[in-house]
C-alpha positions as CSV (number, residue, x, y, z in Angstrom):
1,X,7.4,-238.0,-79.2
2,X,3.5,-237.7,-78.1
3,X,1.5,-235.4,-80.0
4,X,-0.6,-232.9,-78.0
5,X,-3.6,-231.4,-79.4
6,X,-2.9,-229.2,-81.9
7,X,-0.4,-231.9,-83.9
8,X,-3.4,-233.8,-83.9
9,X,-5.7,-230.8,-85.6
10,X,-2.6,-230.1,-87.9
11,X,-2.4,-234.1,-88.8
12,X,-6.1,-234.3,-89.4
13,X,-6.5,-230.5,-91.9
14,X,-3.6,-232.0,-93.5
15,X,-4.9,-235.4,-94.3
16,X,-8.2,-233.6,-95.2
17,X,-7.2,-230.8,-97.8
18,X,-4.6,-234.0,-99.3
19,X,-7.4,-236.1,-99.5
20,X,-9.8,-232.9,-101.4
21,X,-6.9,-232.6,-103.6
22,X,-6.4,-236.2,-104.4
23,X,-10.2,-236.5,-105.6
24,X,-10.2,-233.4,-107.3
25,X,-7.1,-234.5,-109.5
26,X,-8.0,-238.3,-110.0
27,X,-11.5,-238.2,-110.3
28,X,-11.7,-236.6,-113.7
29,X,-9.5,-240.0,-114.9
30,X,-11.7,-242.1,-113.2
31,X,-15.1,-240.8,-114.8
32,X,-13.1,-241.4,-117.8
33,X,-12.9,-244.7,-117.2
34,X,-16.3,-245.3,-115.8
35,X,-17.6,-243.6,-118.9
36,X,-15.3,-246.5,-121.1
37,X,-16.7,-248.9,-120.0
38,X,-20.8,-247.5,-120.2
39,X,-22.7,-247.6,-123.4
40,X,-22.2,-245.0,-125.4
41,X,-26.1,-243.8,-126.0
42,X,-26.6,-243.7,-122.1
43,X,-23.8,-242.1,-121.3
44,X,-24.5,-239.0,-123.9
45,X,-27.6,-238.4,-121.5
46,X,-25.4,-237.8,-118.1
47,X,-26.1,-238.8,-114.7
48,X,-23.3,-241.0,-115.0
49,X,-20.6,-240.4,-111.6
50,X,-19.4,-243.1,-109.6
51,X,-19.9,-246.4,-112.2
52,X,-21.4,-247.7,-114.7
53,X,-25.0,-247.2,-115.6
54,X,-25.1,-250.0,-118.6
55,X,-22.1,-251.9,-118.6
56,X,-20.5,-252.3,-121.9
57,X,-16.9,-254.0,-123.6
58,X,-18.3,-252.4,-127.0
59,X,-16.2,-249.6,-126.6
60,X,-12.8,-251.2,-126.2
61,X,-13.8,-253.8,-129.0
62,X,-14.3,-251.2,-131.4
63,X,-11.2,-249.6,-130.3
64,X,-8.6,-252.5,-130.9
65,X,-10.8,-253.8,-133.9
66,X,-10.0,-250.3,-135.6
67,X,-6.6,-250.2,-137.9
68,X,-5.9,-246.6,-137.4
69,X,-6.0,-246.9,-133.6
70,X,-3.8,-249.8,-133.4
71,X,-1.3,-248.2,-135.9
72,X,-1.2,-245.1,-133.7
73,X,-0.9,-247.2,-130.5
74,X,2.1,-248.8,-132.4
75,X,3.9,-246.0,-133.8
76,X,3.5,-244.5,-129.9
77,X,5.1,-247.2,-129.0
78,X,8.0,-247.7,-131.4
79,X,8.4,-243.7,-131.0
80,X,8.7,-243.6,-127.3
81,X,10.8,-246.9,-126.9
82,X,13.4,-245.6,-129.4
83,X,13.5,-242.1,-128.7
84,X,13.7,-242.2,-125.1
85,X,16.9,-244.4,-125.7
86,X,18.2,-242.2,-128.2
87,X,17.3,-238.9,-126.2
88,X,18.5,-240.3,-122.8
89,X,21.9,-241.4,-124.9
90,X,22.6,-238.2,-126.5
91,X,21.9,-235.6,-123.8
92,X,23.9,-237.7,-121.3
93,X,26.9,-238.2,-123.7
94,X,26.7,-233.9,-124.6
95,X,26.3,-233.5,-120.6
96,X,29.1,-235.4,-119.4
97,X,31.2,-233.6,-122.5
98,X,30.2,-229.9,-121.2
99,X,31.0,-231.3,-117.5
100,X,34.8,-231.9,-118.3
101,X,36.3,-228.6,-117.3
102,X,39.3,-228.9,-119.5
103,X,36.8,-228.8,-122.6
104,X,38.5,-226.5,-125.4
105,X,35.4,-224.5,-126.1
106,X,33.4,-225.4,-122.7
107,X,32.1,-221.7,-121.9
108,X,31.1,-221.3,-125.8
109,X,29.3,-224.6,-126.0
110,X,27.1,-223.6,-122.8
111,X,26.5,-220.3,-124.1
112,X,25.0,-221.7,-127.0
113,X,23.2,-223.9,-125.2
114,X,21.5,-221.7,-123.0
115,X,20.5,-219.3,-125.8
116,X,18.9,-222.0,-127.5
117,X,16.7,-223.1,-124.5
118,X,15.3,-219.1,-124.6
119,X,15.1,-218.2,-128.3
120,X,14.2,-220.5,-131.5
121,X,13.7,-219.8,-134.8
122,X,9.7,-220.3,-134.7
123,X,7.6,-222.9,-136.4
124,X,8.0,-221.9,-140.4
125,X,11.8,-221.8,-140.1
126,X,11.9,-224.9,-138.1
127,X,9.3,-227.0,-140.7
128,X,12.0,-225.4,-143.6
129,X,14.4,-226.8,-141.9
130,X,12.9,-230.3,-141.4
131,X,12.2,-229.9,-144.8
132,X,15.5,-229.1,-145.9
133,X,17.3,-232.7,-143.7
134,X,13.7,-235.0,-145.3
135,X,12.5,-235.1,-141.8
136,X,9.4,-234.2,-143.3
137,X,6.1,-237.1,-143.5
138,X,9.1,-239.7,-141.9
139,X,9.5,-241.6,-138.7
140,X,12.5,-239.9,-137.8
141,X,10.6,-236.3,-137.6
142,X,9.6,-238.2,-134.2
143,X,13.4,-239.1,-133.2
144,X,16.2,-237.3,-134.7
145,X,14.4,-233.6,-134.1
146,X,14.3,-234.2,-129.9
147,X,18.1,-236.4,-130.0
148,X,19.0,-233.5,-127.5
149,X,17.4,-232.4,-124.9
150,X,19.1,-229.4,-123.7
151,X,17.5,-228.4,-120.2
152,X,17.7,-231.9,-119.1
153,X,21.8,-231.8,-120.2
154,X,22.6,-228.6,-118.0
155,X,20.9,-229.9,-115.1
156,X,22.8,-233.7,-116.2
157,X,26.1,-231.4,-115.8
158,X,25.6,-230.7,-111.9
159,X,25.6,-234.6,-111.9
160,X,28.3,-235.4,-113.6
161,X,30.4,-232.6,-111.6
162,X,30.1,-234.2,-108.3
163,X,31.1,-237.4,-109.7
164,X,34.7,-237.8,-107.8
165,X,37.5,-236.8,-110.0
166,X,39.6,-239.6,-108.7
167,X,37.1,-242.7,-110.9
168,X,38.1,-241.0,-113.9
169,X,42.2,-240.5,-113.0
170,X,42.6,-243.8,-112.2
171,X,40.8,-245.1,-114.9
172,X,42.7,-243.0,-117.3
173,X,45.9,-244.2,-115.4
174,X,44.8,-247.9,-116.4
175,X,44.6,-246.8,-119.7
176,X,41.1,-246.7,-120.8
177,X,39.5,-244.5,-123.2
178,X,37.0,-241.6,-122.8
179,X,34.1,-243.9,-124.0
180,X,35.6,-246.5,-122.1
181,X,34.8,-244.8,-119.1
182,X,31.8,-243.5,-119.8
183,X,30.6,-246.5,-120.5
184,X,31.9,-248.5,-117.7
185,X,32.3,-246.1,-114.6
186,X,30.0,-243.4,-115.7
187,X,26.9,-244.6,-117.0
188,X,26.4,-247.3,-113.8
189,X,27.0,-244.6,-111.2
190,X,24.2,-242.1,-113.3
191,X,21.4,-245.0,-112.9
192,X,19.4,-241.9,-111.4
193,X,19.8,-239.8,-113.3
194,X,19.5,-241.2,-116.8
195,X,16.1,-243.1,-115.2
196,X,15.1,-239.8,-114.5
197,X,16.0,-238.2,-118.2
198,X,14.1,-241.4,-119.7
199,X,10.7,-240.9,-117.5
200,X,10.2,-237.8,-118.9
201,X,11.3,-238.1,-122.0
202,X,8.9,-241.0,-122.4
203,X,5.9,-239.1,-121.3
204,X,6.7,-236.8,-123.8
205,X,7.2,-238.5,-127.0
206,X,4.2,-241.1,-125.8
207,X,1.3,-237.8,-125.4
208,X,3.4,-236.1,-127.7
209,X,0.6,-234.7,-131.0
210,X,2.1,-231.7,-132.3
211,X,4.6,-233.1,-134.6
212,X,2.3,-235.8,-135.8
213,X,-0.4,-232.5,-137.1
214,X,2.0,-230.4,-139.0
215,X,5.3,-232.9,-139.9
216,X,3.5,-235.9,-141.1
217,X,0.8,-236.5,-143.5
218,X,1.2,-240.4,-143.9
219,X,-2.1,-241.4,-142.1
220,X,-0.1,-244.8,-141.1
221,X,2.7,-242.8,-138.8
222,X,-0.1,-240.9,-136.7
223,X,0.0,-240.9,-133.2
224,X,-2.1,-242.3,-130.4
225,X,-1.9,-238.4,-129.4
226,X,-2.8,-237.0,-132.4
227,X,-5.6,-239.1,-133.0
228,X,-7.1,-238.5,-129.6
229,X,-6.7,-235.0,-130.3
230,X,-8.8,-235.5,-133.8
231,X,-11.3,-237.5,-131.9
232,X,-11.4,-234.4,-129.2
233,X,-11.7,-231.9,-132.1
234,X,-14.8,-233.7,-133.7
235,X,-16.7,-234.4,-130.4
236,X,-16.4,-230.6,-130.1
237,X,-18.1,-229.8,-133.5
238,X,-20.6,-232.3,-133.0
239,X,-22.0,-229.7,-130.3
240,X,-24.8,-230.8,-127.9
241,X,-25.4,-234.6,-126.4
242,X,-28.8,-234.8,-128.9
243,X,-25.9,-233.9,-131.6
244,X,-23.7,-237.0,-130.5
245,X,-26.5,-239.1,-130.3
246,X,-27.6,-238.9,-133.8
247,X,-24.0,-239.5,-135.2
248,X,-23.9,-242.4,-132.7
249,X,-27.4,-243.8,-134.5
250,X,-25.1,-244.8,-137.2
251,X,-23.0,-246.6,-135.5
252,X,-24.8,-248.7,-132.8
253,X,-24.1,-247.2,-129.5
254,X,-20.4,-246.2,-130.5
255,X,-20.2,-242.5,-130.0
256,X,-17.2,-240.2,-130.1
257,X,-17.5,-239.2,-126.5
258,X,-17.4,-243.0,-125.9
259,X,-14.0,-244.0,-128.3
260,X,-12.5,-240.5,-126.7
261,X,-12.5,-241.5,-123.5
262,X,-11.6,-245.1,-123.9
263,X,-8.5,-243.6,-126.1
264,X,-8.2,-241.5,-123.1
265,X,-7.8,-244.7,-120.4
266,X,-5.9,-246.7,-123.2
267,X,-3.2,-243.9,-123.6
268,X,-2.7,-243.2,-119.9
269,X,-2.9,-246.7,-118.7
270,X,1.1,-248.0,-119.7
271,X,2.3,-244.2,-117.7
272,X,0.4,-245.6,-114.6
273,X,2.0,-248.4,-114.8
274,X,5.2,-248.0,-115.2
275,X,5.1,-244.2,-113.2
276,X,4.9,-246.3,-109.5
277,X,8.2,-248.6,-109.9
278,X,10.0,-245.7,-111.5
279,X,8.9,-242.3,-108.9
280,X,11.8,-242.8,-106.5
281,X,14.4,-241.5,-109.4
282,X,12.5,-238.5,-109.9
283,X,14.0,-237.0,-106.4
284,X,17.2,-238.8,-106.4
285,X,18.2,-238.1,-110.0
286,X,17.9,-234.4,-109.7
287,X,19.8,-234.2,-106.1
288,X,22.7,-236.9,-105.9
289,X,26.0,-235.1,-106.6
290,X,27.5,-238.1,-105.4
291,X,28.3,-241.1,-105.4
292,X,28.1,-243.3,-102.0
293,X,28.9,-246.2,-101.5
């Protein structure tokens, strides 16, 4: 069908006010990553917008030559890559549970489930209580704590309910097991869904700071996050740019506006690069209540 005149107007606004947005929400990143890769010094006097006014590597050297940034950038990693497994495990084994409508206790177990997505004990009970299980100054405060994710389980139950019935009769008529089927029928038909319940839950455990501040005092299990945060917190003490030029005298032309912002582009980089392969799940994982063939 041709377009007449005003599709054309429409088309054009459209592409224009998408295009406003689309600078407006990248170009902060990208000045980020101009600013990375400029000489620290320079770049605390401004004026810097489109690239590089003195091209530097001097930033990223002193980045992955520094032990506390590479143990954070490891224990990111090992925290995300285990408890995204873990997280997307649990909450899909609990959601297909609370799906079975034959559950003894079905209507209890989703009450309690939905109260605890409103109300929580606060933030002393919960450190007493992390305390209590030796969560405390540990790896596992970053795993065993977010094991379940309850909002992404009740919206895994609309899922599993529009599973057909009929896989699970005839498996169970061929004699296999509850985990037997989950595992095997289950879990291959919910590719969407659990893709979709891991690229969340890895976004969150990788920018993830808060537990790192005020459950862990080990300087070795800090977080990329955290420690971007702690590099934030200084740069905003330090005050004005003739401020962060003076600490940067100390330290060549290293200053903490220059390692923030390469954090910054180092922390966000492995999101954009896995985000593109994995977008179509987002939709798909949320919507399918069935399978097709």
């Amino acid at each position: 069908m041709r377009k007449n005149a005003e599709d054309r107007i429409m088309d054009a606004l459209t592409f224009i006010f998408l295009t406003l947005v689309f600078i407006l929400t990248a170009y902060p990143f990208f000045l980020s990553l101009i600013l990375s890769f400029n000489d620290g010094l320079d770049a605390a006097n401004g004026g810097i917008y489109l690239w590089p006014r003195v091209f530097t590597l001097d930033n990223y050297r002193t980045f992955f030559n520094d032990e506390k940034w590479i143990s954070g950038f490891l224990i990111t990693v090992y925290r995300t890559f285990i408890g995204t497994l873990v997280t997307t495990f649990f909450t899909a084994v609990v959601a297909y549970g609370f799906s079975y409508e034959k559950l003894i206790g079905r209507k209890f177990y989703m009450g309690v489930a939905v109260f605890c997505l409103y109300f929580s004990g606060g933030l002393i009970p919960y450190y007493m209580t992390l305390k209590a299980l030796g969560l405390l100054n540990s790896f596992l405060v970053y795993i065993i704590p977010s094991a379940l994710n309850l909002f992404y389980a009740i919206v895994a139950v609309s899922f599993f309910k529009g599973i057909p019935s009929a896989l699970h009769e005839s498996a169970t008529i061929d004699g296999a097991g509850e985990l037997r089927i989950f595992a095997t029928i289950i879990i291959p038909v919910s590719k969407p869904l659990l893709a979709t319940i891991a690229i969340f839950t890895g976004v969150a455990h990788w920018s993830s700071w808060f537990d790192s501040a005020f459950f862990v005092q080990n300087r070795d299990l800090r977080t990329l996050g955290y420690l971007l945060m702690e590099v934030i917190n200084r740069s905003n003490l330090s005050g004005s740019s003739a401020m962060t030029a003076a600490m940067a005298s100390v330290n060549s032309v290293i200053t903490p506006l220059a390692i923030q912002v390469t954090a910054m582009v180092i922390s966000v980089f492995p999101i954009m690069i896995i985000y593109p392969f994995l977008q179509k799940y987002f939709v798909t994982g949320l919507t399918v209540g069935s399978v097709k063939g």
